[in-house]
C-alpha positions in Angstrom: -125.6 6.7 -6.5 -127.6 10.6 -6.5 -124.8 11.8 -8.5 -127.1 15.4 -8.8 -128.0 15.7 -5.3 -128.2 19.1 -3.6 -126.8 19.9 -0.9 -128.4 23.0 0.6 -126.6 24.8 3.7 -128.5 24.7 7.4 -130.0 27.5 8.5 -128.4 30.4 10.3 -129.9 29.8 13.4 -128.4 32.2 16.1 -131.2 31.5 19.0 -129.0 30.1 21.5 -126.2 31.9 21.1 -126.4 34.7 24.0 -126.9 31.2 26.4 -123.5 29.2 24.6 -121.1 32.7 24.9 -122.5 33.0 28.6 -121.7 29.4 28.8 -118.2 30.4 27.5 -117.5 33.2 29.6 -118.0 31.3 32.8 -116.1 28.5 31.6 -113.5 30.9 30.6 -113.6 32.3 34.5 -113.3 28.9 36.0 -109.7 28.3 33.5 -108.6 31.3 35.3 -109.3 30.4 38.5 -108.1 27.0 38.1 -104.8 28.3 36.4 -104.2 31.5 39.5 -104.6 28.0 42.2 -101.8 26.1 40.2 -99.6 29.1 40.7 -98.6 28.4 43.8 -96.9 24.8 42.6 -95.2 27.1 39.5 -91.7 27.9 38.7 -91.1 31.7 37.9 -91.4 30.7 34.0 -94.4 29.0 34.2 -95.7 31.7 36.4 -95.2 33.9 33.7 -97.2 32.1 30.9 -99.9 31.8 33.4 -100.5 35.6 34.0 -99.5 36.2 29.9 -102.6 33.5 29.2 -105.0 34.5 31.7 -104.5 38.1 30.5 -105.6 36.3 27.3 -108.5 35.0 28.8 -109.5 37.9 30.2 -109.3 39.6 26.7 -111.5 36.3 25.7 -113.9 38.1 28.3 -114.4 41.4 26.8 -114.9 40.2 23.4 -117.5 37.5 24.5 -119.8 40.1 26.7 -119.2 42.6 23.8 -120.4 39.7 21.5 -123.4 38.8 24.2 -124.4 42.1 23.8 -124.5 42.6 20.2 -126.5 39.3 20.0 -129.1 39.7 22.5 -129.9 43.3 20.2 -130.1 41.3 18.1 -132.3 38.6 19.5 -134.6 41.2 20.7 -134.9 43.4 17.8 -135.4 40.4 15.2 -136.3 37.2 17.1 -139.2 38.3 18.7 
């Protein structure tokens, strides 16, 4: 056994990550789409959570464009 093997952490590689929260936000879109259809079939209640989580989701949004933002800056002022 390497008992005094090292383990050394990966790289912080950030390249792709303007593409995966772009990825996120339009998977994010299609859960509200998909959850406003299925409110037609809904009680009252489950109305309710559906409008409380895709408010949620639409928070989700913000943060990830706010976030797309920040890392494309980023991208383009040190990964050039």
């Amino acid at each position: 056994m390497e008992e005094n093997k090292q383990y050394r952490a990966n790289p912080d590689d950030r390249s792709d990550n303007v593409e995966k929260l772009q990825s996120m936000v339009q998977n994010t879109i299609e859960n509200i789409e998909e959850a406003q259809d299925s409110m037609q079939f809904a009680t009252e209640e489950e109305r309710a959570k559906i409008e409380a989580k895709n408010h949620r989701r639409e928070e989700s949004i913000a943060a990830f464009r706010s976030e797309i933002q920040d890392e494309a800056s980023s991208r383009k002022n040190s990964y050039k």
